[in-house]
Every structure is written in C-alpha cells, then in structure tokens.
SERO-4910 file (N, C-alpha, C, O; in steps of 0.05 Angstrom, whole numbers):
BEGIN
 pado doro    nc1    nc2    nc3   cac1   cac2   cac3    cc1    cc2    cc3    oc1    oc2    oc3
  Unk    A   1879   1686   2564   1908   1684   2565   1919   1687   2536   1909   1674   2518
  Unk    A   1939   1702   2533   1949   1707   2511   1975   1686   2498   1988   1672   2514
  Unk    A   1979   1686   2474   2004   1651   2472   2028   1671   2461   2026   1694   2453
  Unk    A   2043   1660   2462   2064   1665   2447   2070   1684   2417   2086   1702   2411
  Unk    A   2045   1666   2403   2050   1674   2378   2027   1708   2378   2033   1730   2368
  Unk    A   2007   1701   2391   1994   1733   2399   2017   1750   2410   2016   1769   2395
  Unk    A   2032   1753   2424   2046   1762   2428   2064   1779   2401   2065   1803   2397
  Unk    A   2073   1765   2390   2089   1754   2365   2077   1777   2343   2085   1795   2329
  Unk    A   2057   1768   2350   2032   1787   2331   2032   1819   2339   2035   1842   2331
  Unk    A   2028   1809   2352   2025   1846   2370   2047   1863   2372   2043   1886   2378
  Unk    A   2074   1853   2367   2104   1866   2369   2107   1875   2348   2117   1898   2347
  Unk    A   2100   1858   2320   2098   1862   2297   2086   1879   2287   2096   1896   2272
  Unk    A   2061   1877   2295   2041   1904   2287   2047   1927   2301   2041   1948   2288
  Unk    A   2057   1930   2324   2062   1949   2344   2088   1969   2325   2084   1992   2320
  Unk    A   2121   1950   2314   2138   1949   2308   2130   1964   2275   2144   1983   2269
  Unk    A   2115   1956   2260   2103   1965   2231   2094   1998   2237   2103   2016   2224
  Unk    A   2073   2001   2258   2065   2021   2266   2084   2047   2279   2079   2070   2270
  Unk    A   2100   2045   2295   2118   2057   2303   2152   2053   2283   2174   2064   2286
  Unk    A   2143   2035   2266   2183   2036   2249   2194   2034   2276   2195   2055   2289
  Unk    A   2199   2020   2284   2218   2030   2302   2216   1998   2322   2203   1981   2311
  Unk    A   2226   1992   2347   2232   1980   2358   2194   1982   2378   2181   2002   2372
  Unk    A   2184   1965   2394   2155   1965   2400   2157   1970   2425   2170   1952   2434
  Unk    A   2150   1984   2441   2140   1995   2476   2130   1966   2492   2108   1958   2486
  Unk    A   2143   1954   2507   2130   1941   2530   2103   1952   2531   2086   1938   2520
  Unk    A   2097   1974   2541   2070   1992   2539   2058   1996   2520   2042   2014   2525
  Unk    A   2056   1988   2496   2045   1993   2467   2037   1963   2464   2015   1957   2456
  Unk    A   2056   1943   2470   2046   1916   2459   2024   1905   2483   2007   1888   2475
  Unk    A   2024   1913   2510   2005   1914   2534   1979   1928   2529   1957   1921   2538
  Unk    A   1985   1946   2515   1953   1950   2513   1942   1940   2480   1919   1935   2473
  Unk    A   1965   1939   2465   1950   1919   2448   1931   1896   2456   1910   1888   2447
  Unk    A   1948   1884   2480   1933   1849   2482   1917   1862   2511   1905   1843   2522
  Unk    A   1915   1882   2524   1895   1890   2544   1910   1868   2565   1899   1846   2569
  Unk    A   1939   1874   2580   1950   1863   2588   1967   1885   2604   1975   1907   2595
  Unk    A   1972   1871   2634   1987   1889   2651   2020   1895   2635   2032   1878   2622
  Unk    A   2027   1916   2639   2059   1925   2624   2077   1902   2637   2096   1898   2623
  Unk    A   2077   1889   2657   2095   1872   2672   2087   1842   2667   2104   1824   2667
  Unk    A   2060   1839   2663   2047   1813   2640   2065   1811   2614   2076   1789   2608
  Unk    A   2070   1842   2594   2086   1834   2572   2111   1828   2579   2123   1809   2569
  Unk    A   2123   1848   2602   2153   1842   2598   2161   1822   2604   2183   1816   2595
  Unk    A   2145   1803   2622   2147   1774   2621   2151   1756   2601   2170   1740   2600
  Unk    A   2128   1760   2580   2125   1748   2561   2159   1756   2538   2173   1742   2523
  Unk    A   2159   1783   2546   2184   1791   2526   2208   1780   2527   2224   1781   2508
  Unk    A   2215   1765   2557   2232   1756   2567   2234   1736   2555   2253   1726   2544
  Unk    A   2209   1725   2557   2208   1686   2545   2213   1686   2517   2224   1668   2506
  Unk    A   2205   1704   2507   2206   1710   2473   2236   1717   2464   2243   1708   2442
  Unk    A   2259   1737   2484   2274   1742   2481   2294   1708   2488   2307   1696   2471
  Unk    A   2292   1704   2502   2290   1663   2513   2298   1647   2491   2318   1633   2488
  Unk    A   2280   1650   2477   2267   1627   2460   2285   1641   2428   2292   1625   2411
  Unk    A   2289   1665   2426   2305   1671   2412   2292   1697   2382   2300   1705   2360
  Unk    A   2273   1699   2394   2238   1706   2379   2249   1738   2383   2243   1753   2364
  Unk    A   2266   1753   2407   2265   1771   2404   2282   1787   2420   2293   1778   2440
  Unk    A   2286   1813   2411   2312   1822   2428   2295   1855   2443   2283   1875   2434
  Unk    A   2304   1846   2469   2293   1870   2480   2311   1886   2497   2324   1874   2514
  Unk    A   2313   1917   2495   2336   1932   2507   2318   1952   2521   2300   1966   2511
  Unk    A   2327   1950   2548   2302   1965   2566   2302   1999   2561   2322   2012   2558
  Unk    A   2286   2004   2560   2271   2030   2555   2285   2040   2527   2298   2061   2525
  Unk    A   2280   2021   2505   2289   2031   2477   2259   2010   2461   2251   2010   2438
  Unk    A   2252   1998   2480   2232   1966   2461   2253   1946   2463   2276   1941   2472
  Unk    A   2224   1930   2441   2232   1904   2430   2229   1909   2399   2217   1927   2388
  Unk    A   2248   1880   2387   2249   1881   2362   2248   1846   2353   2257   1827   2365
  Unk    A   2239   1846   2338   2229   1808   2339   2264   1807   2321   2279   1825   2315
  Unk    A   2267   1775   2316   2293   1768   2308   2275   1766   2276   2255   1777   2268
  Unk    A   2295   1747   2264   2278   1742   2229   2258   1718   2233   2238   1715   2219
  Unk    A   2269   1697   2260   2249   1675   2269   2228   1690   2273   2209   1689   2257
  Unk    A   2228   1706   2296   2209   1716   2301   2191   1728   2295   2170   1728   2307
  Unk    A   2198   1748   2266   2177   1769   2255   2162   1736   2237   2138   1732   2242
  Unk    A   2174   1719   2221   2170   1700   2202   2138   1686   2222   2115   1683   2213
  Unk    A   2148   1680   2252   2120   1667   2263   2101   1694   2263   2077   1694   2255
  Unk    A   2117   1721   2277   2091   1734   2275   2072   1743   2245   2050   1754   2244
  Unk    A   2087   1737   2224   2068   1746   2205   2049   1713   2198   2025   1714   2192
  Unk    A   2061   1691   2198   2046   1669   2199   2022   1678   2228   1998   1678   2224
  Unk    A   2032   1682   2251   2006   1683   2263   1986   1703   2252   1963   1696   2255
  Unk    A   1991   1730   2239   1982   1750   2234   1957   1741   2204   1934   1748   2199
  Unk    A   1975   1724   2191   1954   1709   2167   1938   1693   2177   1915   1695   2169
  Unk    A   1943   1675   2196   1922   1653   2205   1906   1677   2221   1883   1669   2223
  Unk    A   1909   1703   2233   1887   1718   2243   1868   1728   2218   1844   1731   2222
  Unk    A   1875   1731   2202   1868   1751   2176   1848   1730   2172   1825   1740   2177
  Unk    A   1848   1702   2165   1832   1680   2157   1814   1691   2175   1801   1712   2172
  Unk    A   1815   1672   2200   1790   1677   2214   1778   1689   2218   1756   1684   2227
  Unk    A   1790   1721   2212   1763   1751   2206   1748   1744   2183   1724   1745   2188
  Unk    A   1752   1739   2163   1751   1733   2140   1725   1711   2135   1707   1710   2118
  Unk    A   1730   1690   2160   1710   1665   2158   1690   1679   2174   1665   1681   2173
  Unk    A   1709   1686   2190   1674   1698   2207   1654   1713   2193   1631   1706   2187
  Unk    A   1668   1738   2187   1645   1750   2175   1642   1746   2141   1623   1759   2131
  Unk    A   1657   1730   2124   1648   1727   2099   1626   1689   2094   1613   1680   2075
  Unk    A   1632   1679   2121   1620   1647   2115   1599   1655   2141   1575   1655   2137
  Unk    A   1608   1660   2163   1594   1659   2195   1572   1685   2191   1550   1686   2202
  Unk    A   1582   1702   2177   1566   1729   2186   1566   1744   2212   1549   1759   2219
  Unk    A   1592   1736   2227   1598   1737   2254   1597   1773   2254   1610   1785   2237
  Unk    A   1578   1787   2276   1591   1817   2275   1608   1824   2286   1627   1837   2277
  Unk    A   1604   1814   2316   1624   1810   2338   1657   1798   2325   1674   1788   2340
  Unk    A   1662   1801   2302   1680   1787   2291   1709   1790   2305   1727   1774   2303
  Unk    A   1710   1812   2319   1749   1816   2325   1735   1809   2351   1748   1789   2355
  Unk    A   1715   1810   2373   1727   1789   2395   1719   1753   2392   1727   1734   2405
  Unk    A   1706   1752   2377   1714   1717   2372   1737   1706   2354   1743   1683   2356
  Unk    A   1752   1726   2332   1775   1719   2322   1795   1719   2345   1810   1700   2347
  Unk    A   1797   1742   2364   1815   1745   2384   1816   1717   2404   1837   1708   2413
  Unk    A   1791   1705   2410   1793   1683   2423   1794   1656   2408   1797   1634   2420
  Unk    A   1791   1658   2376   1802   1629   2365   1824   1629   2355   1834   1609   2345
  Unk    A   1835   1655   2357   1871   1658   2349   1884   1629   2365   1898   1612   2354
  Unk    A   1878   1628   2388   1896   1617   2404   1902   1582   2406   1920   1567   2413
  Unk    A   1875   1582   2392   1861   1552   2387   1854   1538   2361   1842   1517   2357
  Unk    A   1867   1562   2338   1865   1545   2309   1891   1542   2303   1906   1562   2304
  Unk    A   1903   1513   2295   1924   1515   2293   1928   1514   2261   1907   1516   2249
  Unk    A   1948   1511   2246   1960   1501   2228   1941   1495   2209   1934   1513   2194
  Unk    A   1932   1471   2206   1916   1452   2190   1898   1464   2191   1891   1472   2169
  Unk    A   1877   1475   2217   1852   1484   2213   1858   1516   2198   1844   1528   2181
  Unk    A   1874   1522   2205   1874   1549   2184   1880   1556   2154   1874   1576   2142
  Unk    A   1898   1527   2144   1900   1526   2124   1870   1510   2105   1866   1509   2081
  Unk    A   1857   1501   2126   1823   1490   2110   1806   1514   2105   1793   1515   2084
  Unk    A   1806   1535   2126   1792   1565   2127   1794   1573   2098   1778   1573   2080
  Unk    A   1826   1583   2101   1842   1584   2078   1830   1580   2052   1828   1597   2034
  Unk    A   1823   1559   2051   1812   1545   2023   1782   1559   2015   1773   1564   1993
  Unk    A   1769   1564   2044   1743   1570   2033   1739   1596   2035   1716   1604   2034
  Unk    A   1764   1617   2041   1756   1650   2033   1763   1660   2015   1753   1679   2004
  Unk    A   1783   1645   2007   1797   1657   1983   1819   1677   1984   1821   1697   1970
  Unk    A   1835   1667   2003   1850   1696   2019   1871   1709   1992   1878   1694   1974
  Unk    A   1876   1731   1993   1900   1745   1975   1918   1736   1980   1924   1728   2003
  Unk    A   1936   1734   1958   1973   1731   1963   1977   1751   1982   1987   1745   2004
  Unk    A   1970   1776   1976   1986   1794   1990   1972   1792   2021   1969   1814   2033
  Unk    A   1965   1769   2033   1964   1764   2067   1989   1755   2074   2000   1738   2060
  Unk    A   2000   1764   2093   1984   1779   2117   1996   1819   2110   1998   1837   2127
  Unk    A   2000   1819   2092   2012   1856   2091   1986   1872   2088   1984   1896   2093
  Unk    A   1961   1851   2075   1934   1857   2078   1928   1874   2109   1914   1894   2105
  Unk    A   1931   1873   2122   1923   1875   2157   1932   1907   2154   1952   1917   2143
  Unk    A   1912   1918   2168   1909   1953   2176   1918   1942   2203   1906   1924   2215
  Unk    A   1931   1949   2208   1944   1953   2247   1928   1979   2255   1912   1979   2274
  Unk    A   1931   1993   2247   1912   2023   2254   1876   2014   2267   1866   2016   2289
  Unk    A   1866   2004   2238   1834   1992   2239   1838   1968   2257   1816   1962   2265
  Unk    A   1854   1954   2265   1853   1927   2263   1836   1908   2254   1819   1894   2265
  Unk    A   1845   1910   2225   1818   1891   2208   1839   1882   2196   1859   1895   2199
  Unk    A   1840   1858   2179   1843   1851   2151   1836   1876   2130   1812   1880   2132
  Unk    A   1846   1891   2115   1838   1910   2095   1816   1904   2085   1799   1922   2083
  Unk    A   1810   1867   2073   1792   1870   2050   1760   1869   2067   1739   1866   2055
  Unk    A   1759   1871   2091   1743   1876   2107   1737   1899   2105   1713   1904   2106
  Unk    A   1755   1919   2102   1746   1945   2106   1720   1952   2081   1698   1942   2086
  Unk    A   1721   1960   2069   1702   1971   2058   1675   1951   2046   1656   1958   2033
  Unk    A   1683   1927   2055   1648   1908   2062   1636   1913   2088   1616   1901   2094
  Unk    A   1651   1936   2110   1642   1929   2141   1632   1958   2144   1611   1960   2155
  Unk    A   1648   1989   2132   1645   2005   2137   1655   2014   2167   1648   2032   2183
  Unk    A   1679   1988   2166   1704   2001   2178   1712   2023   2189   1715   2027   2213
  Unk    A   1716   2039   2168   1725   2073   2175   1708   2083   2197   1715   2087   2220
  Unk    A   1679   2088   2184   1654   2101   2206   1655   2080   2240   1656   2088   2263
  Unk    A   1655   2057   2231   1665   2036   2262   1678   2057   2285   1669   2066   2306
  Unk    A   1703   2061   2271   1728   2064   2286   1728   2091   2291   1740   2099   2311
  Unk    A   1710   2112   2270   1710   2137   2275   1686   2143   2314   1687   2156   2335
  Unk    A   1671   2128   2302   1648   2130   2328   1657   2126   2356   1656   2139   2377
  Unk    A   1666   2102   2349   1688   2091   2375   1702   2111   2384   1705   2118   2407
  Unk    A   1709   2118   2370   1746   2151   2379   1715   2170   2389   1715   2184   2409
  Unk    A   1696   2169   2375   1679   2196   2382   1656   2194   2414   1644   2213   2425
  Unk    A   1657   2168   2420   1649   2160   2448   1670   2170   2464   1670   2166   2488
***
C-alpha cells in the first residue's frame, strides 16, 4: 500500500521530469498502481490541500505539498544510501520502497547521521535512474538501467 507522502514523492518526481503538471497515468505507474488507485489518492491529496488537480491537464502539488514531497524524497535518498553504503543491501530500491512507508522522522534523521548525506539532498535524486545520484557511479547504475531497457 502506498501513503500519502509516496504519493507526494512520485508527483514530484513525475512533475520535475515532465516541467509541467504530472499524468494520473505517469504517477500510476510510478507506484505500479491502477490509474483509478491514483486518482483516488489525488483527490485526497487535492482534500488535504497537498494538491491541485485539473482533469486531463494533471496534477500539480501546492508549496505544502512539494515541501512534504521533497522531505519524503530525502528520507528516501537516506535509506538507499544505508542500505547499500552500511547494509550492503543489492536489492536496495525494493527494500527502500517498502521502508519508505515505515521510517518516520526520527529514524531517518539517525540514518542521516551515519551516511553522511549531502546538503544538496534531496535535488541529489535522478528521477530518470531512480537512484540517489551519489549511488550512481558506486553501483554502475548506468549499465543497470541500460540492460533492463535491453531485456
């Protein structure tokens, strides 16, 4: 199940990627989620005040809203970061994807302490790769993502 702030995340990055306002259908297959799963969620987000959505133009987060999605987008950046710089995790983007939802606050600001993250998090984050950048060239990233497109 996806929360709020994943959501949040995914409009953002979706929104960075396109300039422009983000696809119901673009942020759905970000989170591997039915198109009528997001617009749900878009509704509650638009609700809550997180975001403004005008049908068949997108969504566009408010200033609340981009502000949580780049806080969620740093507390993601950490946990790539712990995984594979403390954990050695390889599997690293589907166990960050499932402790997004469940590290809150405090536990991410302790991570925090022991990666050493950049100022410049969360603008760090390739939306394209979906990595943290400073991942990329300790993982060999590029060739990853090239093989994947080549399956």
């Amino acid at each position: 199940m996806n929360t709020q702030n994943q959501y949040l995340k995914a409009i953002y990055l979706v929104q960075e990627q396109e300039d422009g306002p983000a696809s119901t259908g673009k942020v759905a297959d970000a989170l591997d989620v039915s198109p009528a799963s997001a617009n749900e969620m878009i509704g509650k987000l638009e609700a809550a005040g997180l975001a403004d959505h005008e049908k068949y133009k997108g969504v566009d987060l408010t200033d609340e809203g981009i502000k949580r999605a780049r806080d969620a987008l740093q507390t993601y950046c950490i946990i790539e970061r712990f995984l594979v710089e403390v954990l050695e995790v390889e599997e690293f983007r589907a166990e960050a994807r499932q402790l997004e939802s469940v590290i809150d606050e405090t536990v991410g600001d302790r991570l925090d302490t022991i990666i050493d993250r950049d100022p410049a998090c969360p603008d760090c984050f390739d939306a394209e790769l979906d990595v943290c950048c400073h991942l990329v060239s300790d993982l060999d990233i590029d060739r990853e993502v090239e093989s994947e497109a080549a399956d």
